[in-house]
N, C-alpha and C positions, 0 to 999 in steps of 0.2 A: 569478513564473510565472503564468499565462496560466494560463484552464481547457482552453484547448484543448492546451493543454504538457501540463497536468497530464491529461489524458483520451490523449495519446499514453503517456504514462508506464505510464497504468494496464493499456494494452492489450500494452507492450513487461512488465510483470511479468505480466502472464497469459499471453504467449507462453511466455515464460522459462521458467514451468512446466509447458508442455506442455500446459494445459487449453483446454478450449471455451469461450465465452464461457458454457453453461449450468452447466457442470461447474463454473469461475470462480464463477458465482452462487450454487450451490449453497455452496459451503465457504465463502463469506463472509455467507452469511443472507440471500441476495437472490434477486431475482429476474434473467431472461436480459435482459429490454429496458431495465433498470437498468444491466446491466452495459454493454449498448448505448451507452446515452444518457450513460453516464462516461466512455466510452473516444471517443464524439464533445464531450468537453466541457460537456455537459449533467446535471444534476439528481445527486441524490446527497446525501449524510450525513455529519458527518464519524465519524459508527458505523460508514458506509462505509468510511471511510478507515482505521481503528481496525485492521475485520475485515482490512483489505486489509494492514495491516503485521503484525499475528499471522500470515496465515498466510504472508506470506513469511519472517515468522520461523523458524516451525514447518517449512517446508521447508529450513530451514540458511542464508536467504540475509540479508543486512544488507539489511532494511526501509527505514530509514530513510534511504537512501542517494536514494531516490525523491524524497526531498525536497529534494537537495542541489542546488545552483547554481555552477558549471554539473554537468550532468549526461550521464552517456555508461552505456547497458546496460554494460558492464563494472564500472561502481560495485555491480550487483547481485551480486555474487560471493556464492558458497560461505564459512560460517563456520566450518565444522567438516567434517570428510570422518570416515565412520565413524561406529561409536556415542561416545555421550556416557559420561563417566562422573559419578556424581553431583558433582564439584566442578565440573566445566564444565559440565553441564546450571545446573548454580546460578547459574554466569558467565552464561551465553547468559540465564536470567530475569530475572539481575540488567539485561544488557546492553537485552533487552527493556524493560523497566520505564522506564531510561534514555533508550532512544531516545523512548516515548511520553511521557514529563515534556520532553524536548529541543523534541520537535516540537507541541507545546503553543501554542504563539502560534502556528505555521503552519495550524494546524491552525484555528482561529479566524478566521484572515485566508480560508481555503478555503473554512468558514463564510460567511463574509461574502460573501464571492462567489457562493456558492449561492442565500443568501439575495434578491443581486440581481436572480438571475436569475429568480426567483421574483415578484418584485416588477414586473418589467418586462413 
């Protein structure tokens, strides 16, 4: 995946949640021309990326599905409809935890990418 893949990605899981690119910035610890410059494939963290799968977490949806190849907005589905009860709230953190140790190399190569961009 491409940063520019990966910065349409970012903008189709901000859609999906109904936010503004400032509102987007705000619940992930950033700033709005950050959110900008990720959703054109530019600059970014992978803290970024972090925040960006907690709160799609935290709104019910499978995270990590963001990172999957190939990819279609459909893979961002609903995990849970309704409240949680404490044995599925424990599933969904365990499920969290998971995806962030899964997406660990990619997360690194995303990294690296940033970093070139930097460099260049």
């Amino acid at each position: 995946m491409d940063m520019h893949e990966f910065g349409r990605r970012v903008q189709l899981a901000r859609e999906l949640l109904n936010m503004t690119q400032q509102e987007f910035a705000k619940a992930i610890d950033t700033r709005q021309t950050l959110v900008s410059r990720l959703e054109k494939g530019f600059g970014g963290t992978p803290q970024n990326i972090f925040n960006i799968l907690n709160l799609l977490n935290s709104k019910g949806y499978v995270g990590k599905n963001i990172f999957n190849e190939p990819f279609k907005v459909e893979m961002l589905h609903k995990k849970n409809a309704g409240t949680l009860s404490f044995k599925k709230a424990l599933k969904s953190v365990s499920e969290i935890k998971q995806s962030l140790h899964d997406n660990y190399e990619k997360l690194v190569l995303v990294h690296n990418l940033f970093e070139e961009q930097v460099s260049s």
